[in-house]
mmCIF file of the N, C-alpha and C atoms, coordinates in Angstrom:
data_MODEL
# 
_entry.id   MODEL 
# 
loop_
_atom_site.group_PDB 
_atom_site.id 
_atom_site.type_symbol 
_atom_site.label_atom_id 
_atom_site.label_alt_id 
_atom_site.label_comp_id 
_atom_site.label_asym_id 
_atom_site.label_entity_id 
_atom_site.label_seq_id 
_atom_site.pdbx_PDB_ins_code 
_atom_site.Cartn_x 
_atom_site.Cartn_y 
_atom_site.Cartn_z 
_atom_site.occupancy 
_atom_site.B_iso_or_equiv 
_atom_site.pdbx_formal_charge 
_atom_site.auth_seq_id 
_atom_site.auth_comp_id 
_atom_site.auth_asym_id 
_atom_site.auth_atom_id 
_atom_site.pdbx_PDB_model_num 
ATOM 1   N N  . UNK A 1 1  ? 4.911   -0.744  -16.686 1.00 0.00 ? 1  UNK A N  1 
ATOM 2   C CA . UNK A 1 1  ? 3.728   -0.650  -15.857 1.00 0.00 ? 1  UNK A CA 1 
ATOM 3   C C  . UNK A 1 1  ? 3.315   0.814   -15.754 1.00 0.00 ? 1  UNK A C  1 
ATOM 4   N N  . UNK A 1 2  ? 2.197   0.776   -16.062 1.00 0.00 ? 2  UNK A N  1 
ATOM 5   C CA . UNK A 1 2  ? 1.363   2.448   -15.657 1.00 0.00 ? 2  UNK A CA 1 
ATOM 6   C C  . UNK A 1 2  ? 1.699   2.569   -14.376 1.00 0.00 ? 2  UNK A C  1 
ATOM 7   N N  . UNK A 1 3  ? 2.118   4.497   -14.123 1.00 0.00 ? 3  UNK A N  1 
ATOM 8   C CA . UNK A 1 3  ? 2.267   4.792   -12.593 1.00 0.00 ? 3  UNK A CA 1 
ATOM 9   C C  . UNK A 1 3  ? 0.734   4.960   -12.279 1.00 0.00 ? 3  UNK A C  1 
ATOM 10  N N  . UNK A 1 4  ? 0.643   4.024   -11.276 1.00 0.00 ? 4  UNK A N  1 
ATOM 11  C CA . UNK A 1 4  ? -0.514  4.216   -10.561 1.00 0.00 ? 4  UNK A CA 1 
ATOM 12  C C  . UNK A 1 4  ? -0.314  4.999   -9.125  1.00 0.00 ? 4  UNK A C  1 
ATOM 13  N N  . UNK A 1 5  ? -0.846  5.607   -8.683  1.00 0.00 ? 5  UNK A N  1 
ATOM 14  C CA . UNK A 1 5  ? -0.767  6.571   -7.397  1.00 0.00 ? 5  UNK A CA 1 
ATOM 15  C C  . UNK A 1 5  ? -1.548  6.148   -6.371  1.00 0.00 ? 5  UNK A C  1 
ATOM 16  N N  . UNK A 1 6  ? -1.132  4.916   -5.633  1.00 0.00 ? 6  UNK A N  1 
ATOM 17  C CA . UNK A 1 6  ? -2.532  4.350   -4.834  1.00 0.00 ? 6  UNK A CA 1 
ATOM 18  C C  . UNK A 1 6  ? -2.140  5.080   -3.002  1.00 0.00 ? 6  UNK A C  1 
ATOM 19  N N  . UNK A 1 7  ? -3.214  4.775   -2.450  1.00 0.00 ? 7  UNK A N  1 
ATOM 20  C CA . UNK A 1 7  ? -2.563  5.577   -1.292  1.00 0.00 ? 7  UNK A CA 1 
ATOM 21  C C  . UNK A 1 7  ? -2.627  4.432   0.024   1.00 0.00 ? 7  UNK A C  1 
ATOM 22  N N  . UNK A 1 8  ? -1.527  4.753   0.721   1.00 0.00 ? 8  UNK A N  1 
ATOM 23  C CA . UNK A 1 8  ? -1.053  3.669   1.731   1.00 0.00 ? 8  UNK A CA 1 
ATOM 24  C C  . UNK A 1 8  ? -1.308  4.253   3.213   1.00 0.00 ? 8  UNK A C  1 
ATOM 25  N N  . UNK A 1 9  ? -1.728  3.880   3.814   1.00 0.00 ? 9  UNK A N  1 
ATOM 26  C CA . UNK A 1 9  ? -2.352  4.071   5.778   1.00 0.00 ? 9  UNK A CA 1 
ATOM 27  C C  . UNK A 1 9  ? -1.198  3.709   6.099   1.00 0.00 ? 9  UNK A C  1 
ATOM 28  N N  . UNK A 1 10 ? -0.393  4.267   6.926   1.00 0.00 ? 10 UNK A N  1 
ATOM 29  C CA . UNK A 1 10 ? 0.807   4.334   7.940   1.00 0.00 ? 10 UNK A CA 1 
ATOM 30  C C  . UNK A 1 10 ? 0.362   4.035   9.368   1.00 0.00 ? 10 UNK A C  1 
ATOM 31  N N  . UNK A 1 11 ? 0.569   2.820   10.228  1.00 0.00 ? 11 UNK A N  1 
ATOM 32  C CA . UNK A 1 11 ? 0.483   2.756   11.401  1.00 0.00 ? 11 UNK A CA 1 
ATOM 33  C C  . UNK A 1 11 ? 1.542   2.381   12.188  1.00 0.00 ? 11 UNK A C  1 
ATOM 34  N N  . UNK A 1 12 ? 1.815   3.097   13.555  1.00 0.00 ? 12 UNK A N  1 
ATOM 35  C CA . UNK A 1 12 ? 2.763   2.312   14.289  1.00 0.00 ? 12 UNK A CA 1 
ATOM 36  C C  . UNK A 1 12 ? 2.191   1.461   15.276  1.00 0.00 ? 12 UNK A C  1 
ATOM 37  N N  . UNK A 1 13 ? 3.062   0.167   14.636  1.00 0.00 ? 13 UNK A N  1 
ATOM 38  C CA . UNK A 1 13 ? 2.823   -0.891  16.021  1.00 0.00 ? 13 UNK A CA 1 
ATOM 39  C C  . UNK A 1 13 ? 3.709   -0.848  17.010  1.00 0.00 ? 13 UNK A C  1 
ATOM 40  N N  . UNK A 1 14 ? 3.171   -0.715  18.390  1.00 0.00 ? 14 UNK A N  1 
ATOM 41  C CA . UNK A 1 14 ? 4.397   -0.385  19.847  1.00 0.00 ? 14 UNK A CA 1 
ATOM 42  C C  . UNK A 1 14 ? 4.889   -1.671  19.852  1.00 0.00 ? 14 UNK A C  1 
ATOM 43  N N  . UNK A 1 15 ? 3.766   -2.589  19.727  1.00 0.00 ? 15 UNK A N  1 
ATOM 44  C CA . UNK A 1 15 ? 4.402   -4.408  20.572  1.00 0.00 ? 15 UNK A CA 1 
ATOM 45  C C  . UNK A 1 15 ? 5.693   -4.591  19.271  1.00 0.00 ? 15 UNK A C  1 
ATOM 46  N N  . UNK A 1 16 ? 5.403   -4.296  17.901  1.00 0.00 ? 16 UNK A N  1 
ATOM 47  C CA . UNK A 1 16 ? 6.457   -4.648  17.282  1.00 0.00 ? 16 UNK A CA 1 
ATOM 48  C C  . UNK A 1 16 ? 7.897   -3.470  16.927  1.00 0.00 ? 16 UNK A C  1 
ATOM 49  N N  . UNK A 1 17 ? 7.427   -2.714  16.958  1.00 0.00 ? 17 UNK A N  1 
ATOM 50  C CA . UNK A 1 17 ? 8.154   -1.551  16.963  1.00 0.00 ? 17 UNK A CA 1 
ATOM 51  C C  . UNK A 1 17 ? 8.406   -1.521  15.354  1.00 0.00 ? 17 UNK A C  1 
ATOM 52  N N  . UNK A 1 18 ? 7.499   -1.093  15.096  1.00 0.00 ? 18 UNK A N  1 
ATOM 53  C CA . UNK A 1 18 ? 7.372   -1.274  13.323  1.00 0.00 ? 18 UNK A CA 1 
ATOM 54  C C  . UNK A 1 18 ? 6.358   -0.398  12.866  1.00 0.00 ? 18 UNK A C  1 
ATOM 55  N N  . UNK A 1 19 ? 6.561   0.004   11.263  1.00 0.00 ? 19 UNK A N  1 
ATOM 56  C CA . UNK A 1 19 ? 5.586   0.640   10.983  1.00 0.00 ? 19 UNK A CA 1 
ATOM 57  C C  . UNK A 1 19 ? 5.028   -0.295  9.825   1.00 0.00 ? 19 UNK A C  1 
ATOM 58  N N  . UNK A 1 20 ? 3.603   -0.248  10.238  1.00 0.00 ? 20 UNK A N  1 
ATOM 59  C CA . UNK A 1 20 ? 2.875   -1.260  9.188   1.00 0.00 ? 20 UNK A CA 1 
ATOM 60  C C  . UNK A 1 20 ? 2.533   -0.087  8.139   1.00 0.00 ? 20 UNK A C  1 
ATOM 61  N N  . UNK A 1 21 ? 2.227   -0.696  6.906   1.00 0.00 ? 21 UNK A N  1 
ATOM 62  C CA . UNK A 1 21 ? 1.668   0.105   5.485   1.00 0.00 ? 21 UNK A CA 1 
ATOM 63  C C  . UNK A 1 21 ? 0.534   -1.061  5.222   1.00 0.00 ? 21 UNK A C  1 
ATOM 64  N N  . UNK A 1 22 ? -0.708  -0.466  4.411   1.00 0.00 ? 22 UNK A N  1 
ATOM 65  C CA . UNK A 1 22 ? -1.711  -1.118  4.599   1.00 0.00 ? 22 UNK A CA 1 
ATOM 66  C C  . UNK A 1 22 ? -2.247  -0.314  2.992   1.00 0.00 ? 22 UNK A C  1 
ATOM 67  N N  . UNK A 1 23 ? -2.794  -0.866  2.214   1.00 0.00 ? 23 UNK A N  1 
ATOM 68  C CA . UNK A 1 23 ? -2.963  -0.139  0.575   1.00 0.00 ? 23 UNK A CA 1 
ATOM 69  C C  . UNK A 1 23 ? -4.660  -0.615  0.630   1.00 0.00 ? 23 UNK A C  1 
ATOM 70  N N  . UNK A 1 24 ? -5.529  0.376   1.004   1.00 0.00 ? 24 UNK A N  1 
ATOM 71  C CA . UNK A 1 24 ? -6.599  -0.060  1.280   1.00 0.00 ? 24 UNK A CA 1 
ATOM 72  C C  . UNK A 1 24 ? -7.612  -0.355  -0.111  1.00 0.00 ? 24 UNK A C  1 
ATOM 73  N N  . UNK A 1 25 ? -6.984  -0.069  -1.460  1.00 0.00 ? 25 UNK A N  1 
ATOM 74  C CA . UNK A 1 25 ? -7.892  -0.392  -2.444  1.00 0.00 ? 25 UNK A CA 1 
ATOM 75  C C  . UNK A 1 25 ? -7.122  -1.957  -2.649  1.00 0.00 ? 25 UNK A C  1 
ATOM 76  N N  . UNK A 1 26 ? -6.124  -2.326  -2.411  1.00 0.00 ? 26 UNK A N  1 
ATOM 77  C CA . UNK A 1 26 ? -5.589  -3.934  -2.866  1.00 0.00 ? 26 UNK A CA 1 
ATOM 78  C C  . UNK A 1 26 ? -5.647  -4.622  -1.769  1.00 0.00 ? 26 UNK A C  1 
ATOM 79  N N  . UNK A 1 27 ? -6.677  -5.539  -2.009  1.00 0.00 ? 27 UNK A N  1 
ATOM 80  C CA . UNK A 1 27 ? -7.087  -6.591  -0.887  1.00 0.00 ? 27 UNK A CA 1 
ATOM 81  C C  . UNK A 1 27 ? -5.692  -7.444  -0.385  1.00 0.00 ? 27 UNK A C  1 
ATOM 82  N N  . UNK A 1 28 ? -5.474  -7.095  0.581   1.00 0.00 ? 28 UNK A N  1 
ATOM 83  C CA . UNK A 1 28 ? -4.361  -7.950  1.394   1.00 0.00 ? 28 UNK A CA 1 
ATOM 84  C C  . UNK A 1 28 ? -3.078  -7.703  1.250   1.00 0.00 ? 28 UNK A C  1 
ATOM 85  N N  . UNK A 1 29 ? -2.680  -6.727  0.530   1.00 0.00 ? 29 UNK A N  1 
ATOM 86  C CA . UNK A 1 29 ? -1.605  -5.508  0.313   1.00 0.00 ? 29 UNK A CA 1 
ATOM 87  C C  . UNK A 1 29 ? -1.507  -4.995  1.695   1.00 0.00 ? 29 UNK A C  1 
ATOM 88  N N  . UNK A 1 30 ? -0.281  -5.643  2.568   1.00 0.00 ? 30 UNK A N  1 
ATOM 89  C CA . UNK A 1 30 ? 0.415   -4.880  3.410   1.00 0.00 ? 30 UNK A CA 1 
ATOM 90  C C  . UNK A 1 30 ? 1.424   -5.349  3.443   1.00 0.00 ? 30 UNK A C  1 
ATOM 91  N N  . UNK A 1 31 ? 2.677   -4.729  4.657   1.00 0.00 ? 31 UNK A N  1 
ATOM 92  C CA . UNK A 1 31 ? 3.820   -4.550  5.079   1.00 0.00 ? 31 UNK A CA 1 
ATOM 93  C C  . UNK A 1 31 ? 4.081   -3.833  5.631   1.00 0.00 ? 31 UNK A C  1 
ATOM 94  N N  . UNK A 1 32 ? 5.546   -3.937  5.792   1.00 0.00 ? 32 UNK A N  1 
ATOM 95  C CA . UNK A 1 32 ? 5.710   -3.039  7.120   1.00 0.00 ? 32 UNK A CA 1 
ATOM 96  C C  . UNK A 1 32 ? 7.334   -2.480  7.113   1.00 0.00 ? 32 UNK A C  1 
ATOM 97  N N  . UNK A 1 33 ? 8.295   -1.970  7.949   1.00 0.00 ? 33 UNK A N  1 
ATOM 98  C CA . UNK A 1 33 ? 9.287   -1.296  7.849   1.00 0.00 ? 33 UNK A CA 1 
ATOM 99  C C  . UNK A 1 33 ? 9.623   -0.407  9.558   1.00 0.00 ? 33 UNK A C  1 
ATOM 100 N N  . UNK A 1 34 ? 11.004  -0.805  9.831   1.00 0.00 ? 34 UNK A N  1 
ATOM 101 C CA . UNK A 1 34 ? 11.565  -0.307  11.151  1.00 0.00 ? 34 UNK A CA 1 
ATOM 102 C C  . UNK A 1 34 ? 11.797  1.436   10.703  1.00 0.00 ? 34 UNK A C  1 
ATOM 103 N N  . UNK A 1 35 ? 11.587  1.784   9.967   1.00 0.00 ? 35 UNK A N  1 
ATOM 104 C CA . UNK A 1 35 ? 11.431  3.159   10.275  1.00 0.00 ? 35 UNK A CA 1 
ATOM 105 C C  . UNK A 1 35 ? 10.485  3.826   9.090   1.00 0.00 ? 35 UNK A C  1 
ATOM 106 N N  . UNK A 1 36 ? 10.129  5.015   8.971   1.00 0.00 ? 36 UNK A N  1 
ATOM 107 C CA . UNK A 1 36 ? 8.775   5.661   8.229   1.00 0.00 ? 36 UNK A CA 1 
ATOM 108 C C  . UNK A 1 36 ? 9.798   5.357   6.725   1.00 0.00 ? 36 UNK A C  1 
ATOM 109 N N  . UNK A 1 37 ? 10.596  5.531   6.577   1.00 0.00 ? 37 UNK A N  1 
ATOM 110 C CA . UNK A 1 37 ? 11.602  5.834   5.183   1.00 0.00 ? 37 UNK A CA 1 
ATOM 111 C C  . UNK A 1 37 ? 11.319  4.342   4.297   1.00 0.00 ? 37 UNK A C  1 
ATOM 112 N N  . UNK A 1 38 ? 11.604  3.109   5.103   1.00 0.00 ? 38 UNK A N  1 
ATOM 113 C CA . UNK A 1 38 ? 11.431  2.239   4.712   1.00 0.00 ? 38 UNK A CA 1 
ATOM 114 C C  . UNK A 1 38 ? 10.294  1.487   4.603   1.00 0.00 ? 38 UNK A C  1 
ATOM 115 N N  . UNK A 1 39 ? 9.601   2.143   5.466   1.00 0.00 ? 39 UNK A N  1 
ATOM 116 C CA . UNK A 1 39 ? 7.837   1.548   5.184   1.00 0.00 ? 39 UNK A CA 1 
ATOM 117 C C  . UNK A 1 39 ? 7.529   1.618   3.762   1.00 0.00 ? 39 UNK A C  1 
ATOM 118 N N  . UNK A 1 40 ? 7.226   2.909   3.594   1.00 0.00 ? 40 UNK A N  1 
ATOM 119 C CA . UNK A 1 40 ? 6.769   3.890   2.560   1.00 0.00 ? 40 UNK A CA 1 
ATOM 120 C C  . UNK A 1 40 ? 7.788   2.994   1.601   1.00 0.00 ? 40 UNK A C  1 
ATOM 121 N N  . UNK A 1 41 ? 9.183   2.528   1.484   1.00 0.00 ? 41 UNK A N  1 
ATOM 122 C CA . UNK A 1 41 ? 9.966   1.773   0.375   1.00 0.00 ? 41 UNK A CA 1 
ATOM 123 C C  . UNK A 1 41 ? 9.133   0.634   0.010   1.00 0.00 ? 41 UNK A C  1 
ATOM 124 N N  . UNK A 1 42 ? 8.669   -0.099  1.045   1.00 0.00 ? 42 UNK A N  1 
ATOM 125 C CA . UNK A 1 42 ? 8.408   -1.215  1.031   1.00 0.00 ? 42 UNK A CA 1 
ATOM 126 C C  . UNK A 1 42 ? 7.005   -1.402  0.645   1.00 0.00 ? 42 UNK A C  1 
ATOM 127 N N  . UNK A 1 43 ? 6.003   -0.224  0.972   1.00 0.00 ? 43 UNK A N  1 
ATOM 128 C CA . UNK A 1 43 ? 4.792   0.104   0.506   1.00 0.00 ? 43 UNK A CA 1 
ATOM 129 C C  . UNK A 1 43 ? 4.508   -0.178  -0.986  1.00 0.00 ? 43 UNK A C  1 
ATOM 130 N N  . UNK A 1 44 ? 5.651   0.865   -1.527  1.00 0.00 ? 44 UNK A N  1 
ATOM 131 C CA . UNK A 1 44 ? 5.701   0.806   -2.886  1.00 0.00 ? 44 UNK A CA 1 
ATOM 132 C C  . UNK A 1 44 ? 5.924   -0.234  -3.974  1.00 0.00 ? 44 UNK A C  1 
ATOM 133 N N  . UNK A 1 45 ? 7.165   -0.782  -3.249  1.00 0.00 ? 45 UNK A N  1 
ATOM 134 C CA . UNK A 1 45 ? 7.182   -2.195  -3.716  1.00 0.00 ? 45 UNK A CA 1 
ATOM 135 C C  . UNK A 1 45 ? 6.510   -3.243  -3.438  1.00 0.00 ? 45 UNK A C  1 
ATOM 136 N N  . UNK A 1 46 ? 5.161   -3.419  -2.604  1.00 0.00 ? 46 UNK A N  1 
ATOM 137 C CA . UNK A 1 46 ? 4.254   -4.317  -2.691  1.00 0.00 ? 46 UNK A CA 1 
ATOM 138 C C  . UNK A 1 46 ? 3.062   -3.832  -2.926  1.00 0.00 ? 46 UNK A C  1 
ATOM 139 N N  . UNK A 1 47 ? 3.288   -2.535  -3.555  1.00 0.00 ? 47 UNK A N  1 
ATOM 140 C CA . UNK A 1 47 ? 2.154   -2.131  -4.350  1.00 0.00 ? 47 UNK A CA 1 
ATOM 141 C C  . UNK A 1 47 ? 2.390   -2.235  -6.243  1.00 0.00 ? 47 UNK A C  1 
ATOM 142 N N  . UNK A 1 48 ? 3.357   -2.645  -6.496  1.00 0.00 ? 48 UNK A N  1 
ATOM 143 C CA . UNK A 1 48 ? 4.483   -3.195  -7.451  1.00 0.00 ? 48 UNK A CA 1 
ATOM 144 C C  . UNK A 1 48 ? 3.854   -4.574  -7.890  1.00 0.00 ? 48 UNK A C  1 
ATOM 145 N N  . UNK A 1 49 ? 4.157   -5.317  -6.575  1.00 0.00 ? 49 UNK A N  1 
ATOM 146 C CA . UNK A 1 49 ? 4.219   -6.714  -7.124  1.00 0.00 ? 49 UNK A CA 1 
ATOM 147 C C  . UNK A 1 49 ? 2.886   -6.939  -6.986  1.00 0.00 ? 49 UNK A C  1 
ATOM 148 N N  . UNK A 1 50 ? 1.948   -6.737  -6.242  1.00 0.00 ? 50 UNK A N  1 
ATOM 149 C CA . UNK A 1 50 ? 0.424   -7.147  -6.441  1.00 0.00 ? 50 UNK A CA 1 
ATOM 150 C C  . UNK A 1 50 ? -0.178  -6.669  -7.446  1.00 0.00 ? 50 UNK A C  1 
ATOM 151 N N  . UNK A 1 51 ? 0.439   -5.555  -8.038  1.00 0.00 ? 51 UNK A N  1 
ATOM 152 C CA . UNK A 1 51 ? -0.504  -5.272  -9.454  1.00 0.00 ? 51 UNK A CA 1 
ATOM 153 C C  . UNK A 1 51 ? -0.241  -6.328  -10.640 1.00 0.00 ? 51 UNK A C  1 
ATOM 154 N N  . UNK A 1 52 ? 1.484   -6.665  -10.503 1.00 0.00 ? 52 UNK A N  1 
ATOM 155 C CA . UNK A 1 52 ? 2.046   -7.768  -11.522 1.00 0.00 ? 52 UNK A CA 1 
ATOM 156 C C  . UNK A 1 52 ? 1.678   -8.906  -11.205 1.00 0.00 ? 52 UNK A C  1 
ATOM 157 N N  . UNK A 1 53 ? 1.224   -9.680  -9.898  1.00 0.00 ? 53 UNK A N  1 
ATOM 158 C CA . UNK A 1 53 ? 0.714   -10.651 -9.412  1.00 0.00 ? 53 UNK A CA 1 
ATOM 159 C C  . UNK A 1 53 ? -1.186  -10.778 -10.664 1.00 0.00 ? 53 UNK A C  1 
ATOM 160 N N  . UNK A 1 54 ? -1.776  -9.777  -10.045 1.00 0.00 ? 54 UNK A N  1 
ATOM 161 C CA . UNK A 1 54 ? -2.862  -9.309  -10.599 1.00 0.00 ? 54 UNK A CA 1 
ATOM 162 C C  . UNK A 1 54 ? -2.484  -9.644  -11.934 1.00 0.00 ? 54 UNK A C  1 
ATOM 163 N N  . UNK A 1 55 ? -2.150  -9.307  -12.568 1.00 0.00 ? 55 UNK A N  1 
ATOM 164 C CA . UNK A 1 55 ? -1.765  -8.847  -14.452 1.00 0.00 ? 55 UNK A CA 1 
ATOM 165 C C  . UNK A 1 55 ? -1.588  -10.187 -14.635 1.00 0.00 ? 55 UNK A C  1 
ATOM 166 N N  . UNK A 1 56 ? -0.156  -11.031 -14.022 1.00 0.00 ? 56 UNK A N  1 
ATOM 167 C CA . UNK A 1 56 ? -0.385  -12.107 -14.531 1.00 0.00 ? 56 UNK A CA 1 
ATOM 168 C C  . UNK A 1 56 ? -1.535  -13.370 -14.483 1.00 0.00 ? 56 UNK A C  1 
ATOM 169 N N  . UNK A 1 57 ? -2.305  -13.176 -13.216 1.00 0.00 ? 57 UNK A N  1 
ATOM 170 C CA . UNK A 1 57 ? -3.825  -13.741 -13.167 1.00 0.00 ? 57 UNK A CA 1 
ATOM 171 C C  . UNK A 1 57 ? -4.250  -13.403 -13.830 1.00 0.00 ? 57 UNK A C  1 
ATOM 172 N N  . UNK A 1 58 ? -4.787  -12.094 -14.311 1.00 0.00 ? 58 UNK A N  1 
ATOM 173 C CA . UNK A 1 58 ? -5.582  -11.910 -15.420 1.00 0.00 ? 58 UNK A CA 1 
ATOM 174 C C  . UNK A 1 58 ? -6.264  -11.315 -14.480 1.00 0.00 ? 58 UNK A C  1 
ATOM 175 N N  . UNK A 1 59 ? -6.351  -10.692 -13.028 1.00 0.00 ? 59 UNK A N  1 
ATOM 176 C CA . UNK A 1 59 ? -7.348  -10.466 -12.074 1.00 0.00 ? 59 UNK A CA 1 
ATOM 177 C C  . UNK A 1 59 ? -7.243  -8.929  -12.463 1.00 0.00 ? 59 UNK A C  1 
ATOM 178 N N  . UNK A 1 60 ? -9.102  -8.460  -11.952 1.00 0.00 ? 60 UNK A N  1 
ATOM 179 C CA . UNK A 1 60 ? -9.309  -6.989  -12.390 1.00 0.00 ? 60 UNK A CA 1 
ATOM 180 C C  . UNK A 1 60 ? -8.029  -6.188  -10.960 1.00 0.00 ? 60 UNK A C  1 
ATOM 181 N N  . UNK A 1 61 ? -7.755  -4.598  -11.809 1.00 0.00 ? 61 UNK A N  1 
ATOM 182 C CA . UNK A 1 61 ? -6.590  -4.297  -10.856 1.00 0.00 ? 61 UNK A CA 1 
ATOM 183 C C  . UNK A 1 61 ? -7.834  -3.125  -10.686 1.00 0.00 ? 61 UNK A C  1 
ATOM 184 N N  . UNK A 1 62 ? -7.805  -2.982  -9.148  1.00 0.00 ? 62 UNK A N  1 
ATOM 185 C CA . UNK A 1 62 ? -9.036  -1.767  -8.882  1.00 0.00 ? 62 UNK A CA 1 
ATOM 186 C C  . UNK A 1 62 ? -8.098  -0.366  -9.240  1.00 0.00 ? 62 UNK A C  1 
ATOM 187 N N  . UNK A 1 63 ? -8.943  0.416   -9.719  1.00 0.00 ? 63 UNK A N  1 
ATOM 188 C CA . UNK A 1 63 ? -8.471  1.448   -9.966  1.00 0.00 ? 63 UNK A CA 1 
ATOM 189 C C  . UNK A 1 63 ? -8.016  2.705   -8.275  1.00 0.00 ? 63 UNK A C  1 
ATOM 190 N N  . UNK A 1 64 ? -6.893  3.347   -8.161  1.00 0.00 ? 64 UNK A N  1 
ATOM 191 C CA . UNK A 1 64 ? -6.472  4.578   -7.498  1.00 0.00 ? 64 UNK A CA 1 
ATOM 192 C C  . UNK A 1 64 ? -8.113  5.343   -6.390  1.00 0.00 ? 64 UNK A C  1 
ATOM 193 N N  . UNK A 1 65 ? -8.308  5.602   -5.118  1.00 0.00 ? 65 UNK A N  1 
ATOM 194 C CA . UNK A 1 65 ? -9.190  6.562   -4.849  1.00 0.00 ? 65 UNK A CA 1 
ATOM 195 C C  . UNK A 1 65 ? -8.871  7.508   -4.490  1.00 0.00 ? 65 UNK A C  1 
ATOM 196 N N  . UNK A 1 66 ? -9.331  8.765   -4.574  1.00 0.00 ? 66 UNK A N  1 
ATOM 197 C CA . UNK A 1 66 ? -8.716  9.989   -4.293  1.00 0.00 ? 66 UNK A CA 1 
ATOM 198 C C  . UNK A 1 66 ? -9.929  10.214  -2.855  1.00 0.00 ? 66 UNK A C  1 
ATOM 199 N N  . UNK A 1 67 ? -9.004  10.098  -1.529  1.00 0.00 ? 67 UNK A N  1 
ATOM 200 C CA . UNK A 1 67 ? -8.979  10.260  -0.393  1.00 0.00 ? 67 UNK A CA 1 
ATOM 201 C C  . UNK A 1 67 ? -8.973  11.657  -0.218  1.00 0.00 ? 67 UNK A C  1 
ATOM 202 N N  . UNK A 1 68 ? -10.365 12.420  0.186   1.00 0.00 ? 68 UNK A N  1 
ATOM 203 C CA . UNK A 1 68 ? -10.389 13.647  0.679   1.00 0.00 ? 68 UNK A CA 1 
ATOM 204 C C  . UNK A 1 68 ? -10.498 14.010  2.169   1.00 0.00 ? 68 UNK A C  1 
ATOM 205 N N  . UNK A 1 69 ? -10.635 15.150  2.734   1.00 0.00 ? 69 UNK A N  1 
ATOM 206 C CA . UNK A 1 69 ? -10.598 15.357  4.356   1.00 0.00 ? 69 UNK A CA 1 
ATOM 207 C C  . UNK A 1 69 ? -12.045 15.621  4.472   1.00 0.00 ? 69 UNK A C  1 
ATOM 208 N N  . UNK A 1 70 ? -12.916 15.311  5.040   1.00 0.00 ? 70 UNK A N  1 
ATOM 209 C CA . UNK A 1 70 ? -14.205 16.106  5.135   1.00 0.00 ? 70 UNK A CA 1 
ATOM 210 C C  . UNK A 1 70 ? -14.130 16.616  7.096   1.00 0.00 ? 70 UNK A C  1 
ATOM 211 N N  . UNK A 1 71 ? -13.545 15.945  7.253   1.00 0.00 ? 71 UNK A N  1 
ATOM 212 C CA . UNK A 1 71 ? -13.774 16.190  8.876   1.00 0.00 ? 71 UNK A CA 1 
ATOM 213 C C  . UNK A 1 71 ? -12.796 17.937  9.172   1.00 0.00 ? 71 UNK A C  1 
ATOM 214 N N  . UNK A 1 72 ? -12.895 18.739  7.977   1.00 0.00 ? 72 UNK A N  1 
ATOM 215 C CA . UNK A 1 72 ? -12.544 19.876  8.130   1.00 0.00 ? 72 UNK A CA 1 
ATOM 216 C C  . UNK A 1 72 ? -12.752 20.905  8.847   1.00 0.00 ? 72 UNK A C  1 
# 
């Protein structure tokens, strides 16, 4: 598999005490993880399997966005 570099939103939920990961170019690509180390693990690996999910559909895989700061 091509390394793709997609970028993942980190949130903490208080009610669950969890950190959600959220991959905002792959529709419905999330998860989550009891501490930042394992989010980010778990990020990766369901940014993994939805591209191979994708591939084996035959579904288009959106390409990487490069997320800049403007509120500088």
């Amino acid at each position: 598999m091509t390394n793709l570099h997609y970028s993942m939103i980190l949130e903490w939920d208080d009610d669950d005490k969890i950190f959600v990961v959220t991959v905002p170019e792959l529709p419905g690509c999330r998860t989550h993880g009891h501490t930042y180390e394992e989010a980010i693990k778990q990020g990766q690996e369901a940014i993994e399997g939805w591209i191979m999910t994708a591939q084996v559909d035959g579904a288009t895989i959106p390409p990487p966005r490069n997320y800049t700061d403007t509120a500088a």
